[in-house]
C-alpha positions as CSV (number, residue, x, y, z in Angstrom):
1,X,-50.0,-74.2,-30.5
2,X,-48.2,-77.7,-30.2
3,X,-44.6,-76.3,-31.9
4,X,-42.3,-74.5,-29.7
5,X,-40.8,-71.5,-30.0
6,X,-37.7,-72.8,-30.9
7,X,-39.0,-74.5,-33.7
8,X,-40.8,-71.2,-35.1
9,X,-36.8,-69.9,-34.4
10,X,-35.2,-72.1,-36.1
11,X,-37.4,-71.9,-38.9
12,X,-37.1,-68.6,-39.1
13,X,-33.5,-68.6,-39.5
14,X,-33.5,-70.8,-41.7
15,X,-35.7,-69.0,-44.2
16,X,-33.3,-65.5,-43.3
17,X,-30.6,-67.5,-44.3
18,X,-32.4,-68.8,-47.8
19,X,-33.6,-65.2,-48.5
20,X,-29.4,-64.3,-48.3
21,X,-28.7,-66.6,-50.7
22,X,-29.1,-64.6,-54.2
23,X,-31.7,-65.7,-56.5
24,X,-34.2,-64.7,-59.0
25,X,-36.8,-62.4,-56.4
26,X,-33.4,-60.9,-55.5
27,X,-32.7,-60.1,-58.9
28,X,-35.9,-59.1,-60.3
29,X,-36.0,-56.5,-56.9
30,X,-32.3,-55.2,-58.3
31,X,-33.8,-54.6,-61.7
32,X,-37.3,-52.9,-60.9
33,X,-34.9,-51.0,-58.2
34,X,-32.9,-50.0,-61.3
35,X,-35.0,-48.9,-63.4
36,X,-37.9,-46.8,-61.0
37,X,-36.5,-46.6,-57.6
38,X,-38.1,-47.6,-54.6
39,X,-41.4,-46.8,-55.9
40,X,-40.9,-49.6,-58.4
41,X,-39.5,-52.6,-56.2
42,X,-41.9,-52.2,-53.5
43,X,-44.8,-53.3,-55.1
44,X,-42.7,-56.8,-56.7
45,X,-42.3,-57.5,-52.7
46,X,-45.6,-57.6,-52.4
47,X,-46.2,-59.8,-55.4
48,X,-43.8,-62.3,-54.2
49,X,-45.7,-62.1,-50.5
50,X,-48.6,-64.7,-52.7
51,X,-46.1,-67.1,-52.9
52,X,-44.7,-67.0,-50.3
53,X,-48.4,-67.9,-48.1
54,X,-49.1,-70.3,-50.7
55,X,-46.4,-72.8,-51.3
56,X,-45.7,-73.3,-47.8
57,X,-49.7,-73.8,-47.1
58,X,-50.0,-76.1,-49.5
59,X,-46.8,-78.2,-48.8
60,X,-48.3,-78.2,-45.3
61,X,-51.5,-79.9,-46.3
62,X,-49.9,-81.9,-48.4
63,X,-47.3,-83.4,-46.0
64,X,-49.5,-83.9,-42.7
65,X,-52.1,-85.8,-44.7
66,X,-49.7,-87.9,-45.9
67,X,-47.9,-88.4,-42.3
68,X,-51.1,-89.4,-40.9
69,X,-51.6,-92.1,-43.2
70,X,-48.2,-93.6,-43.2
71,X,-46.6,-94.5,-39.5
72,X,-43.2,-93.1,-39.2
73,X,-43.3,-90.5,-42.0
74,X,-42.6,-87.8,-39.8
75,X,-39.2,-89.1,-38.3
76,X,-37.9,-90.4,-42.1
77,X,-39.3,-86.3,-43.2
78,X,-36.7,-84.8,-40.6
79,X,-33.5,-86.6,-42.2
80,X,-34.6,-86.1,-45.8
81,X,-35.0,-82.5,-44.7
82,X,-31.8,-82.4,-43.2
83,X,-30.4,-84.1,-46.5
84,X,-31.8,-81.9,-48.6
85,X,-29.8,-78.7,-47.1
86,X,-27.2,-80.3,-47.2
87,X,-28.0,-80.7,-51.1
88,X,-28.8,-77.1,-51.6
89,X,-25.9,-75.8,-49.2
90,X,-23.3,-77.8,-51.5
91,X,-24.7,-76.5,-54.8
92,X,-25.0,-73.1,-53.7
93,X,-21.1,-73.0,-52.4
94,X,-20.1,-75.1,-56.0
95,X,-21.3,-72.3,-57.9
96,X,-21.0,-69.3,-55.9
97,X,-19.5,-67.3,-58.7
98,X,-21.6,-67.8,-61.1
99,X,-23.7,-64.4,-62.6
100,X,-27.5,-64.0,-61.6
101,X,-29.2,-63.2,-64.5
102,X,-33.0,-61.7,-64.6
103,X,-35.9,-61.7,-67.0
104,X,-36.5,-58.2,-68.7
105,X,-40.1,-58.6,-68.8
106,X,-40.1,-58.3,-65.0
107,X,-39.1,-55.0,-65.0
108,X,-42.2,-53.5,-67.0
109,X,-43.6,-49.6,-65.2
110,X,-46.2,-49.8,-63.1
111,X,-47.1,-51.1,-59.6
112,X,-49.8,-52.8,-60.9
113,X,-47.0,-54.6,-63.2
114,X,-44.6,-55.1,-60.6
115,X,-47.0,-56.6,-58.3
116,X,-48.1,-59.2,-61.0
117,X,-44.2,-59.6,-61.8
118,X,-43.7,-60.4,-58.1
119,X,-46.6,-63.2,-58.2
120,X,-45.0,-64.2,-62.1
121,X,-41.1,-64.9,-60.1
122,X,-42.3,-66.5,-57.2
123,X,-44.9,-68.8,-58.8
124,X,-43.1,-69.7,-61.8
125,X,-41.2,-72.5,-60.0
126,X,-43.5,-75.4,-58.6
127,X,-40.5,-77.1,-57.6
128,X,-41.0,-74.4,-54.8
129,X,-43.7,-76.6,-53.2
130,X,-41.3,-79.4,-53.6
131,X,-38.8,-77.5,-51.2
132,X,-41.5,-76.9,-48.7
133,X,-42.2,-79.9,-48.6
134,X,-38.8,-81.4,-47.7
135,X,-37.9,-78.8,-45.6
136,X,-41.2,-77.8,-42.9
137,X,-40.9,-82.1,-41.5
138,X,-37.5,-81.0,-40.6
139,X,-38.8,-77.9,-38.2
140,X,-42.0,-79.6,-36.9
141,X,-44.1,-82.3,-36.5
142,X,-46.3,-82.2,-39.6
143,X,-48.7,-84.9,-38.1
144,X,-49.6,-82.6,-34.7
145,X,-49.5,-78.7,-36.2
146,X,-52.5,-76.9,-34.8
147,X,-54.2,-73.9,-36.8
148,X,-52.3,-71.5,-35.0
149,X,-48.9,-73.4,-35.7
150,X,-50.0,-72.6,-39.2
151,X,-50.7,-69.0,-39.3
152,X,-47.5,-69.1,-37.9
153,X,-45.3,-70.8,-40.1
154,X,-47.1,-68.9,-42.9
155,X,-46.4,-65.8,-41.4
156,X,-43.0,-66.2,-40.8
157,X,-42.5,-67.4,-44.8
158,X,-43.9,-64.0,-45.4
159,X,-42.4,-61.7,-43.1
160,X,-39.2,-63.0,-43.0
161,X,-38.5,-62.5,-47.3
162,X,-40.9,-59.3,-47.2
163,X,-38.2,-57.5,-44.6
164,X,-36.1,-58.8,-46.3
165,X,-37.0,-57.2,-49.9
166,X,-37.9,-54.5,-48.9
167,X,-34.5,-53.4,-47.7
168,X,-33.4,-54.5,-51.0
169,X,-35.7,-52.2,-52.8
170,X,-34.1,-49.5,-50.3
171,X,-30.4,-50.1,-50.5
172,X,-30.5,-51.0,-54.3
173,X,-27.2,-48.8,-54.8
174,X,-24.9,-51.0,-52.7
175,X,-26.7,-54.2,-53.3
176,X,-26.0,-53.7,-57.5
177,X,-22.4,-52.9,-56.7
178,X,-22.1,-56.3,-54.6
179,X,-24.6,-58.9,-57.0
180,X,-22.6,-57.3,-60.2
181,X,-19.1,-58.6,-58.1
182,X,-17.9,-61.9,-58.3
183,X,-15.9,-61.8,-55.3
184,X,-18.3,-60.3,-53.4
185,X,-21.3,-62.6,-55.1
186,X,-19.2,-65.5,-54.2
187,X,-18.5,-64.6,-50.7
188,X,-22.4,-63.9,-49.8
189,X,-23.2,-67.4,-51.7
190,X,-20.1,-69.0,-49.7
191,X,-21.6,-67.8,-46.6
192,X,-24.8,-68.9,-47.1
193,X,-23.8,-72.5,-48.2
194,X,-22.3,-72.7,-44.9
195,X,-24.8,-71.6,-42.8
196,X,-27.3,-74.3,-44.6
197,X,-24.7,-77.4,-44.0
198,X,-25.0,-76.1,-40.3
199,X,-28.7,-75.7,-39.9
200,X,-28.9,-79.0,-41.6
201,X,-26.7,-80.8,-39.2
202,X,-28.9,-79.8,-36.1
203,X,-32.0,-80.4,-37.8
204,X,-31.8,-84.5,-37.1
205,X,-31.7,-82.9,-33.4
206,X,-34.7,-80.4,-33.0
């Protein structure tokens, strides 16, 4: 591997800190958890586990090709990666109150259909290759990743939202209690904004 462990850290936290930051996978969990339990969720977290290999993957290809043919890519990458959480920190704390909303086809019975609604929420957005794409040249050098740094990075955009969901799908009680407060919705998104203004200021330093 040529990234350090730090780097694979960082990431990591980074994606932890994303994942707390309520969205639609969160709220498509809440609603399959809702309606069937943990028997019903679990399979959307697997659904949303395609994703989650894929658009980093690809925003990984597509980034180090481009880095090798332009000189200097990498270094302008970092601070448009920094930028950008800076971006998505500030929207995220501008409208922390506002009510998540989700989609009632994605709560269909079945594991079969809550697998193929986790694929449906997680794919639905391209602009999800976009954010890879601005954020990875932040974490690592694009230009010098090794197979092994990219099992890596694509494992830890898997694990890291799987964990995640799945204790969703387990607490779903307390969780609809919180996302169905405003003061509680708006202190987990206030929190989150923060914490992406920070890991964006040390990014321009990794």
């Amino acid at each position: 591997m040529s990234a350090a462990p730090l780097d694979f850290a960082l990431y990591a936290l980074a994606i932890l800190i994303l994942f707390l930051t309520p969205g639609p996978v969160w709220m498509a969990v809440l609603a399959r958890g809702m309606a069937g339990g943990f028997a019903a969720a679990w399979p959307l977290a697997l659904g949303v586990v395609v994703g989650d290999a894929l658009w980093p993957l690809l925003a990984i290809l597509g980034v180090t090709w481009l880095a090798t043919e332009v000189e200097g890519l990498t270094t302008v990458l970092k601070y448009v990666a920094s930028g950008f959480f800076v971006w998505l920190g500030v929207s995220i704390i501008r409208h922390a109150d506002k009510p998540l909303a989700v989609d009632s086809r994605l709560t269909r019975p079945g594991r079969w259909a809550g697998f193929a609604a986790g694929v449906v929420v997680i794919l639905a957005n391209p602009k999800a290759i976009l954010f890879y794409m601005g954020m990875l040249p932040g974490f690592f050098d694009l230009a010098h990743l090794r197979w092994g740094d990219v099992a890596a990075i694509v494992a830890i955009s898997i694990a890291v939202p799987l964990a995640g969901n799945l204790l969703l799908a387990a607490f779903i009680g307390r969780l609809r209690a919180m996302l169905t407060s405003r003061a509680a919705l708006r202190r987990l998104n206030l929190a989150s904004g923060a914490l992406l203004l920070i890991v964006a200021a040390i990014i321009p330093f990794t």
